[in-house]
N, C-alpha and C positions, 0 to 999 in steps of 0.2 A: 504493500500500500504506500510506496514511498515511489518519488520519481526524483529527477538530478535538475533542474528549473531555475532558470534565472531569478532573483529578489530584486529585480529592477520592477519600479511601478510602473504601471499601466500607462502606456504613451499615446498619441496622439492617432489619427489617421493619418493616412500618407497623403499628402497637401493637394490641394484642389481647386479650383476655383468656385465650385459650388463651396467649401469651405471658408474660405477666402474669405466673403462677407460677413459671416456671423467669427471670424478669427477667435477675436476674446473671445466670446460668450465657448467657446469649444473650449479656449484654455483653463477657464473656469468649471466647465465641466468635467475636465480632467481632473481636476483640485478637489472638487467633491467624488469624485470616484472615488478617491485614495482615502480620500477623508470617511466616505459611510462602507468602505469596504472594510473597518475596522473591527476587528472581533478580537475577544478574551482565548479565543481556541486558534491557531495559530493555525492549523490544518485549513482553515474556511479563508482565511485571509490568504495564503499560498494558494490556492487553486480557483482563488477569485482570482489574483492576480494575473494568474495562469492564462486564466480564457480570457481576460479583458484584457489582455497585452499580446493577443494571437493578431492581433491584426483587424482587419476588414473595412468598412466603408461605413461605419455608423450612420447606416443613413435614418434608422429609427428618430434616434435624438434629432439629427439635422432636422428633421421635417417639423417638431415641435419649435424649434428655434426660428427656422424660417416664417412658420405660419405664425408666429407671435412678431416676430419683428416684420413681418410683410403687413401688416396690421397696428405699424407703429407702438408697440408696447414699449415701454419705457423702465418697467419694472425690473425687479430679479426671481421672481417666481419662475422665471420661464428657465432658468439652471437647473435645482432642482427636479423641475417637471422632463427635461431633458437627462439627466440623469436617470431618475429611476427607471424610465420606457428604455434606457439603454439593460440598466439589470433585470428588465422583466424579458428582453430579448435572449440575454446573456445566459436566464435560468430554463430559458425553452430549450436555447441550444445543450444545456448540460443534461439536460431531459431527454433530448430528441437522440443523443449520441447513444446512450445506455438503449433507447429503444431498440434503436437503428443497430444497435452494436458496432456502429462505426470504431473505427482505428486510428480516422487519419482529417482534419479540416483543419482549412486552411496553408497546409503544406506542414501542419504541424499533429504530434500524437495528440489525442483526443484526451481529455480531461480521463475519461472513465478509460482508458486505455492506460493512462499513468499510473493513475491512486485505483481503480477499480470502481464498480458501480457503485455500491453505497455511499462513498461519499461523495461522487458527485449528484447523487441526487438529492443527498442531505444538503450542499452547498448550495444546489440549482434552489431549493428550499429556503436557506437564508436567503439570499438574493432577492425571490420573491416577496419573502418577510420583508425586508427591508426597504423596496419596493414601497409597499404599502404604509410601511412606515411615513417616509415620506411624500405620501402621498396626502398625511393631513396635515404633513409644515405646508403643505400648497395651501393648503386651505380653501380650498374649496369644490361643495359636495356634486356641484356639475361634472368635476373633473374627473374626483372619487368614482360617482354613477358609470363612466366613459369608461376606465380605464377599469372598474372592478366587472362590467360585464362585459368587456373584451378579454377578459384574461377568463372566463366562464368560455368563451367561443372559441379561444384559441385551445383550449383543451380540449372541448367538442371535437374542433378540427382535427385534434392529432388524435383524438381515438376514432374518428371517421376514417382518416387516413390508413390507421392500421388495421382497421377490419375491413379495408380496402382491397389490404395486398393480396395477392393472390386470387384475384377475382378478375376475370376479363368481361364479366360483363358489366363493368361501370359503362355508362353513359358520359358524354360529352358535361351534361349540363350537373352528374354526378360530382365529377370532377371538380367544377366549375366552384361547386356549394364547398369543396373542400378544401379548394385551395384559400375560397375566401374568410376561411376558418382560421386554417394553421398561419397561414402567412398574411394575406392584406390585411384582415382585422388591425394586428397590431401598427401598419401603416397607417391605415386610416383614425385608429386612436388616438395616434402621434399627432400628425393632422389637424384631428377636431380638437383635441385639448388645448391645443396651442391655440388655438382659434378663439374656443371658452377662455382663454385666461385674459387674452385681450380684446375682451368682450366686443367682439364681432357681431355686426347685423344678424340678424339672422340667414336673410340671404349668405353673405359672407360665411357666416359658419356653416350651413347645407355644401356650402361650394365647398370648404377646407377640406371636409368628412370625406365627400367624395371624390375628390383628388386623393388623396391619401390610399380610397380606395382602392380607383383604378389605377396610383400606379402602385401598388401591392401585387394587384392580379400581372397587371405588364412583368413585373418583374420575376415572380413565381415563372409566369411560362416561360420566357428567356431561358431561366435555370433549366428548365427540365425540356427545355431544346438545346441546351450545353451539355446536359449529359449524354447527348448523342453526337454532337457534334464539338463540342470544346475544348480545351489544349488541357491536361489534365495534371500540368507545370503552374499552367496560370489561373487554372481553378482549386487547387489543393486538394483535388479528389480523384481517382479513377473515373476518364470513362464506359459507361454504364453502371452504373453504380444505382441507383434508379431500377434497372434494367434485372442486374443481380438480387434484388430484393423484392419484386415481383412487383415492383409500384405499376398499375397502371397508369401512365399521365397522356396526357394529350397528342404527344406524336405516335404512341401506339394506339390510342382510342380512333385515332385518324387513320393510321396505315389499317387496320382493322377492318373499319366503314367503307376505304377507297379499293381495299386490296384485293387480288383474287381469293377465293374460296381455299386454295393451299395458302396463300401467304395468311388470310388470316386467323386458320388453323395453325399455322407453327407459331404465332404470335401469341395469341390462347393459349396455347403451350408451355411456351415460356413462361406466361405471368403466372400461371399454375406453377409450376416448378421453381420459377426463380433460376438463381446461376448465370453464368457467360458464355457457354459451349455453346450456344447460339448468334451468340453478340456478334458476328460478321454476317450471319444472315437477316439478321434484324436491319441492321445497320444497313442494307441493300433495300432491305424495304420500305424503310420508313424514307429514304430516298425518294427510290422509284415510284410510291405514292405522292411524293407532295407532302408529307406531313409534317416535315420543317417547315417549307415555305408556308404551309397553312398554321402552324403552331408559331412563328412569328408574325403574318397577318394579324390573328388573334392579338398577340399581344401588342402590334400598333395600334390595334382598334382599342386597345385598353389605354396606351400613351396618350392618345389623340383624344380620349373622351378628360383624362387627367386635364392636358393644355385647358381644355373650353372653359371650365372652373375657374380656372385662375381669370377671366375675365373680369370677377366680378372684385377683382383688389386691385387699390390706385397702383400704377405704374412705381416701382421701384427698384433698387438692385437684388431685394430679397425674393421679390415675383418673379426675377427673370430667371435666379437660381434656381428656382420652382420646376419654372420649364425645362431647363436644361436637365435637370434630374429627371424629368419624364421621358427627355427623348437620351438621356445616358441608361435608364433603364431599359431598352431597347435596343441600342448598340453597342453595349459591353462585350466582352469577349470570356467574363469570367464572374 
Protein backbone atom coordinates (compact mmCIF):
# COMPACT_ATOMS: atom_id res chain seq x y z
CA UNK A 1 0.00 0.00 0.00
CA UNK A 2 2.93 2.26 -0.38
CA UNK A 3 4.14 4.00 -3.75
CA UNK A 4 7.66 6.06 -4.33
CA UNK A 5 5.75 9.88 -5.33
CA UNK A 6 6.88 13.13 -5.49
CA UNK A 7 5.98 15.63 -2.19
CA UNK A 8 5.94 18.45 -4.49
CA UNK A 9 2.35 20.37 -4.25
CA UNK A 10 -0.04 20.30 -6.71
CA UNK A 11 0.90 22.62 -9.74
CA UNK A 12 -0.65 24.55 -12.11
CA UNK A 13 -2.11 23.43 -15.61
CA UNK A 14 0.01 23.66 -18.45
CA UNK A 15 -0.52 27.53 -19.72
CA UNK A 16 -3.02 28.55 -22.00
CA UNK A 17 -4.74 31.07 -23.37
CA UNK A 18 -8.11 30.20 -22.30
CA UNK A 19 -6.20 30.21 -18.83
CA UNK A 20 -4.44 33.34 -19.44
CA UNK A 21 -7.45 35.53 -18.57
CA UNK A 22 -8.70 34.28 -15.32
CA UNK A 23 -4.35 33.80 -14.57
CA UNK A 24 -4.67 34.98 -10.73
CA UNK A 25 -7.95 33.74 -9.84
CA UNK A 26 -6.15 29.95 -11.17
CA UNK A 27 -3.12 30.94 -9.00
CA UNK A 28 -5.39 31.29 -6.13
CA UNK A 29 -6.97 28.39 -6.73
CA UNK A 30 -3.98 26.57 -6.46
CA UNK A 31 -3.39 28.08 -2.82
CA UNK A 32 -6.41 26.75 -1.65
CA UNK A 33 -5.81 23.33 -3.07
CA UNK A 34 -2.81 22.88 -0.87
CA UNK A 35 -4.42 24.74 1.77
CA UNK A 36 -8.02 22.39 2.08
CA UNK A 37 -6.07 19.32 0.81
CA UNK A 38 -4.99 19.33 4.46
CA UNK A 39 -5.48 16.21 6.70
CA UNK A 40 -4.26 14.85 10.21
CA UNK A 41 -3.79 11.33 8.32
CA UNK A 42 -0.82 11.86 6.15
CA UNK A 43 -1.99 8.86 3.65
CA UNK A 44 -5.04 11.32 2.33
CA UNK A 45 -2.97 14.29 1.86
CA UNK A 46 -0.09 12.03 -0.38
CA UNK A 47 -2.53 10.78 -2.66
CA UNK A 48 -4.55 13.90 -2.98
CA UNK A 49 -1.45 15.40 -3.80
CA UNK A 50 -0.92 12.55 -6.07
CA UNK A 51 -3.91 12.91 -8.56
CA UNK A 52 -4.03 16.70 -8.20
CA UNK A 53 -0.52 17.08 -9.50
CA UNK A 54 -1.09 14.34 -12.53
CA UNK A 55 -1.75 16.98 -14.65
CA UNK A 56 -4.72 17.64 -17.03
CA UNK A 57 -6.78 20.74 -18.24
CA UNK A 58 -8.87 21.66 -15.35
CA UNK A 59 -11.24 22.61 -17.37
CA UNK A 60 -14.13 21.91 -14.59
CA UNK A 61 -12.82 24.83 -12.28
CA UNK A 62 -12.06 27.18 -15.49
CA UNK A 63 -15.62 27.09 -16.55
CA UNK A 64 -16.81 28.21 -12.83
CA UNK A 65 -14.20 31.15 -13.05
CA UNK A 66 -15.18 32.10 -16.47
CA UNK A 67 -18.96 32.03 -16.02
CA UNK A 68 -18.42 34.32 -12.94
CA UNK A 69 -16.18 36.76 -14.25
CA UNK A 70 -17.98 36.67 -17.93
CA UNK A 71 -20.65 38.12 -15.72
CA UNK A 72 -18.56 40.76 -14.09
CA UNK A 73 -18.28 39.28 -10.56
CA UNK A 74 -16.14 41.11 -8.50
CA UNK A 75 -16.10 38.98 -5.58
CA UNK A 76 -13.87 35.91 -4.17
CA UNK A 77 -16.49 33.26 -3.66
CA UNK A 78 -15.98 32.21 -7.01
CA UNK A 79 -12.19 30.51 -5.78
CA UNK A 80 -13.55 28.41 -3.48
CA UNK A 81 -16.44 27.49 -5.72
CA UNK A 82 -13.76 26.73 -8.37
CA UNK A 83 -11.95 24.63 -6.09
CA UNK A 84 -14.13 22.25 -4.75
CA UNK A 85 -15.83 21.30 -8.53
CA UNK A 86 -12.06 20.66 -9.12
CA UNK A 87 -12.02 17.98 -5.94
CA UNK A 88 -15.50 16.67 -6.65
CA UNK A 89 -13.88 15.99 -10.38
CA UNK A 90 -10.77 14.63 -8.67
CA UNK A 91 -12.99 12.19 -6.39
CA UNK A 92 -14.98 10.67 -9.53
CA UNK A 93 -11.67 10.06 -11.15
CA UNK A 94 -10.36 8.18 -7.85
CA UNK A 95 -13.65 6.30 -8.18
CA UNK A 96 -13.80 5.63 -11.72
CA UNK A 97 -10.02 4.15 -11.73
CA UNK A 98 -10.98 1.25 -8.81
CA UNK A 99 -14.19 0.64 -11.19
CA UNK A 100 -12.58 0.68 -14.27
CA UNK A 101 -9.53 -1.18 -12.75
CA UNK A 102 -7.57 1.01 -14.62
CA UNK A 103 -3.59 1.03 -14.33
CA UNK A 104 -2.57 3.87 -16.16
CA UNK A 105 -4.15 8.08 -16.79
CA UNK A 106 -2.61 10.49 -17.72
CA UNK A 107 0.61 8.89 -18.76
CA UNK A 108 1.00 8.30 -15.10
CA UNK A 109 0.10 4.93 -12.48
CA UNK A 110 -3.35 5.31 -11.26
CA UNK A 111 -3.82 6.34 -7.61
CA UNK A 112 -5.43 2.67 -6.95
CA UNK A 113 -2.66 1.16 -8.93
CA UNK A 114 -0.20 2.69 -6.34
CA UNK A 115 -1.67 2.47 -2.78
CA UNK A 116 -4.57 -0.19 -3.85
CA UNK A 117 -8.29 0.32 -3.96
CA UNK A 118 -9.32 1.17 -0.49
CA UNK A 119 -7.65 4.00 -0.07
CA UNK A 120 -8.29 5.52 -2.97
CA UNK A 121 -11.76 5.32 -2.49
CA UNK A 122 -11.56 6.24 1.18
CA UNK A 123 -9.49 9.58 -0.33
CA UNK A 124 -11.93 9.89 -3.49
CA UNK A 125 -14.28 10.07 -0.16
CA UNK A 126 -12.55 12.84 1.65
CA UNK A 127 -12.26 14.88 -1.33
CA UNK A 128 -15.90 14.75 -1.68
CA UNK A 129 -16.40 15.43 2.06
CA UNK A 130 -14.52 18.22 1.71
CA UNK A 131 -16.16 19.37 -1.26
CA UNK A 132 -19.14 19.93 0.48
CA UNK A 133 -17.40 21.40 3.20
CA UNK A 134 -16.82 24.08 1.22
CA UNK A 135 -19.60 24.24 -0.32
CA UNK A 136 -21.26 26.22 2.79
CA UNK A 137 -18.02 28.82 3.10
CA UNK A 138 -19.80 29.61 -0.50
CA UNK A 139 -22.65 30.30 1.16
CA UNK A 140 -25.17 30.00 -0.73
CA UNK A 141 -28.11 27.39 -0.93
CA UNK A 142 -28.78 27.88 -4.83
CA UNK A 143 -25.28 26.79 -5.32
CA UNK A 144 -25.42 23.91 -2.52
CA UNK A 145 -29.14 22.67 -4.46
CA UNK A 146 -26.70 22.73 -8.09
CA UNK A 147 -23.96 21.13 -7.16
CA UNK A 148 -25.40 18.46 -4.36
CA UNK A 149 -27.88 17.17 -7.07
CA UNK A 150 -25.25 16.88 -9.63
CA UNK A 151 -23.06 14.82 -7.75
CA UNK A 152 -26.61 12.59 -7.15
CA UNK A 153 -26.44 12.30 -11.23
CA UNK A 154 -23.10 11.96 -11.66
CA UNK A 155 -23.21 8.79 -9.64
CA UNK A 156 -26.43 7.70 -11.44
CA UNK A 157 -24.20 8.03 -14.57
CA UNK A 158 -21.40 5.82 -13.43
CA UNK A 159 -23.78 3.03 -12.39
CA UNK A 160 -25.73 3.53 -15.68
CA UNK A 161 -22.40 3.30 -17.23
CA UNK A 162 -21.44 0.11 -15.64
CA UNK A 163 -24.54 -1.85 -16.09
CA UNK A 164 -23.97 -0.68 -19.47
CA UNK A 165 -20.89 -2.74 -20.22
CA UNK A 166 -21.35 -5.59 -21.97
CA UNK A 167 -24.46 -4.96 -23.51
CA UNK A 168 -24.65 -4.17 -27.37
CA UNK A 169 -27.86 -3.23 -27.32
CA UNK A 170 -27.63 0.26 -25.85
CA UNK A 171 -29.21 2.72 -28.09
CA UNK A 172 -27.94 5.96 -29.50
CA UNK A 173 -30.05 8.01 -27.27
CA UNK A 174 -29.09 5.24 -24.22
CA UNK A 175 -25.82 6.42 -24.44
CA UNK A 176 -26.72 9.81 -24.81
CA UNK A 177 -28.64 9.88 -21.00
CA UNK A 178 -25.31 8.41 -19.87
CA UNK A 179 -22.83 10.31 -20.83
CA UNK A 180 -24.83 13.31 -19.64
CA UNK A 181 -24.66 11.64 -16.32
CA UNK A 182 -21.10 10.69 -15.70
CA UNK A 183 -19.50 13.53 -17.59
CA UNK A 184 -21.49 16.87 -18.72
CA UNK A 185 -23.56 17.18 -15.53
CA UNK A 186 -20.54 18.17 -13.74
CA UNK A 187 -19.67 20.76 -16.62
CA UNK A 188 -22.75 22.04 -16.65
CA UNK A 189 -22.77 22.56 -12.60
CA UNK A 190 -19.46 24.22 -13.07
CA UNK A 191 -21.27 26.54 -15.40
CA UNK A 192 -24.60 27.27 -13.79
CA UNK A 193 -22.88 27.87 -10.24
CA UNK A 194 -20.65 30.39 -11.53
CA UNK A 195 -23.52 31.95 -13.03
CA UNK A 196 -25.65 31.80 -9.49
CA UNK A 197 -22.83 33.25 -7.65
CA UNK A 198 -22.91 36.36 -9.99
CA UNK A 199 -26.35 36.40 -9.82
CA UNK A 200 -27.10 36.34 -13.58
CA UNK A 201 -30.50 37.07 -15.22
CA UNK A 202 -32.19 34.53 -15.44
CA UNK A 203 -31.93 34.35 -19.05
CA UNK A 204 -28.07 34.50 -18.60
CA UNK A 205 -28.19 31.74 -16.01
CA UNK A 206 -30.42 29.17 -18.46
CA UNK A 207 -27.66 30.08 -21.13
CA UNK A 208 -24.56 29.23 -18.55
CA UNK A 209 -26.21 25.78 -17.56
CA UNK A 210 -26.57 24.80 -20.87
CA UNK A 211 -23.38 25.64 -22.33
CA UNK A 212 -21.71 23.89 -19.61
CA UNK A 213 -23.82 21.24 -20.83
CA UNK A 214 -23.36 20.86 -24.26
CA UNK A 215 -19.81 21.32 -24.04
CA UNK A 216 -19.67 18.26 -21.59
CA UNK A 217 -21.52 16.15 -24.14
CA UNK A 218 -18.94 17.61 -27.05
CA UNK A 219 -16.30 16.63 -25.13
CA UNK A 220 -17.24 13.16 -23.79
CA UNK A 221 -17.69 12.15 -27.54
CA UNK A 222 -14.35 13.60 -28.65
CA UNK A 223 -12.97 11.16 -25.87
CA UNK A 224 -14.53 8.16 -26.89
CA UNK A 225 -13.70 8.87 -30.77
CA UNK A 226 -9.98 9.17 -29.35
CA UNK A 227 -10.09 5.82 -28.10
CA UNK A 228 -10.22 4.60 -31.56
CA UNK A 229 -8.40 6.93 -33.12
CA UNK A 230 -5.95 8.95 -30.73
CA UNK A 231 -2.20 8.98 -30.16
CA UNK A 232 -2.02 6.81 -26.86
CA UNK A 233 1.45 9.10 -25.84
CA UNK A 234 -0.61 12.04 -25.88
CA UNK A 235 -3.77 10.66 -24.27
CA UNK A 236 -2.20 8.64 -21.36
CA UNK A 237 -4.16 5.65 -22.02
CA UNK A 238 -4.11 2.73 -24.46
CA UNK A 239 -5.99 2.71 -27.44
CA UNK A 240 -9.10 0.96 -27.14
CA UNK A 241 -9.35 0.84 -23.96
CA UNK A 242 -13.02 1.74 -24.17
CA UNK A 243 -13.15 -1.17 -26.49
CA UNK A 244 -11.22 -3.68 -23.84
CA UNK A 245 -13.86 -3.04 -21.38
CA UNK A 246 -16.86 -3.63 -23.24
CA UNK A 247 -18.04 0.09 -23.07
CA UNK A 248 -20.49 0.49 -25.64
CA UNK A 249 -20.09 4.25 -26.83
CA UNK A 250 -21.01 5.87 -29.86
CA UNK A 251 -18.66 4.91 -32.60
CA UNK A 252 -19.69 1.26 -32.04
CA UNK A 253 -23.48 2.04 -31.53
CA UNK A 254 -22.97 3.70 -35.02
CA UNK A 255 -20.70 1.04 -36.90
CA UNK A 256 -23.53 -1.26 -35.42
CA UNK A 257 -26.65 0.62 -37.07
CA UNK A 258 -24.43 1.47 -40.48
CA UNK A 259 -22.69 -1.82 -40.66
CA UNK A 260 -23.28 -5.18 -42.42
CA UNK A 261 -25.05 -7.97 -40.79
CA UNK A 262 -21.37 -9.64 -40.09
CA UNK A 263 -19.79 -6.41 -39.04
CA UNK A 264 -22.36 -5.97 -36.61
CA UNK A 265 -22.38 -9.33 -35.21
CA UNK A 266 -18.49 -9.33 -34.57
CA UNK A 267 -19.12 -5.89 -32.86
CA UNK A 268 -21.83 -7.41 -30.43
CA UNK A 269 -19.35 -9.77 -29.90
CA UNK A 270 -16.96 -7.97 -28.74
CA UNK A 271 -18.83 -5.74 -26.37
CA UNK A 272 -20.18 -9.09 -24.97
CA UNK A 273 -16.68 -10.27 -24.27
CA UNK A 274 -14.67 -7.23 -23.83
CA UNK A 275 -10.67 -7.76 -24.68
CA UNK A 276 -8.40 -6.54 -27.85
CA UNK A 277 -8.08 -9.67 -30.09
CA UNK A 278 -10.56 -7.80 -32.19
CA UNK A 279 -9.35 -4.33 -31.93
CA UNK A 280 -7.98 -4.30 -35.75
CA UNK A 281 -11.11 -5.55 -36.90
CA UNK A 282 -13.03 -3.17 -35.15
CA UNK A 283 -10.81 -0.46 -35.94
CA UNK A 284 -11.77 -1.37 -39.87
CA UNK A 285 -15.16 -0.89 -39.14
CA UNK A 286 -15.91 1.77 -37.25
CA UNK A 287 -13.88 3.40 -40.25
CA UNK A 288 -15.59 1.87 -43.08
CA UNK A 289 -18.83 2.86 -41.58
CA UNK A 290 -18.41 6.40 -40.89
CA UNK A 291 -18.75 6.26 -37.37
CA UNK A 292 -15.88 8.68 -36.48
CA UNK A 293 -16.94 11.12 -38.93
CA UNK A 294 -20.58 10.76 -37.49
CA UNK A 295 -19.21 10.57 -33.74
CA UNK A 296 -17.59 13.94 -34.25
CA UNK A 297 -20.51 15.51 -36.27
CA UNK A 298 -22.20 14.69 -33.13
CA UNK A 299 -20.10 16.28 -31.18
CA UNK A 300 -19.84 19.66 -33.38
CA UNK A 301 -23.43 19.63 -33.12
CA UNK A 302 -22.82 19.80 -29.31
CA UNK A 303 -19.98 22.65 -29.63
CA UNK A 304 -22.08 24.73 -31.87
CA UNK A 305 -25.31 24.50 -29.63
CA UNK A 306 -22.57 25.59 -26.57
CA UNK A 307 -21.31 28.87 -28.90
CA UNK A 308 -25.27 30.00 -29.22
CA UNK A 309 -25.55 30.42 -25.40
CA UNK A 310 -22.96 32.52 -24.82
CA UNK A 311 -24.96 35.14 -26.96
CA UNK A 312 -26.79 36.09 -24.27
CA UNK A 313 -23.25 37.64 -22.06
CA UNK A 314 -21.94 41.20 -22.95
CA UNK A 315 -18.83 40.87 -25.13
CA UNK A 316 -15.78 40.35 -23.02
CA UNK A 317 -12.21 38.58 -22.92
CA UNK A 318 -13.90 36.00 -20.54
CA UNK A 319 -16.96 35.05 -23.25
CA UNK A 320 -14.46 34.70 -25.96
CA UNK A 321 -12.43 32.08 -23.64
CA UNK A 322 -15.84 30.49 -23.46
CA UNK A 323 -15.85 29.87 -27.06
CA UNK A 324 -12.67 28.87 -27.63
CA UNK A 325 -13.10 26.13 -25.16
CA UNK A 326 -16.16 24.84 -27.12
CA UNK A 327 -14.40 24.73 -30.33
CA UNK A 328 -10.96 23.29 -28.36
CA UNK A 329 -13.29 20.72 -27.15
CA UNK A 330 -13.79 19.43 -30.50
CA UNK A 331 -10.22 19.73 -31.88
CA UNK A 332 -8.10 18.37 -29.28
CA UNK A 333 -6.08 15.56 -30.17
CA UNK A 334 -6.07 14.17 -26.41
Amino acid sequence: MTANVSSAQPVSPTPSPLHAVVAEDFAAVNRTIIEQLTSKVPLVETIGQYIIESGGKRLRPLLALLAARALNYTGEKHIPLATLIEFMHTSTLLHDDVVDESHMRRGKKTANDAWGNAPSVLVGDFLYARSFQMMVDVGSMRIMAILSGATCIIAEGEVLQLTNIGNPSISEADYFETILGKTAMLFEAASHSGAVLAQATPEQEHALQYYGRYLGLAFQLIDDLLDYQGDADAMGKNVGDDLAEGKPTLPLIHAMEQGTPEQAKLIRQVIRQGGLEQLDAVLEIVHATGALDYTRQRAEEMADKALEQLNTLPPSTYRDSMAQLARLAVDRKA
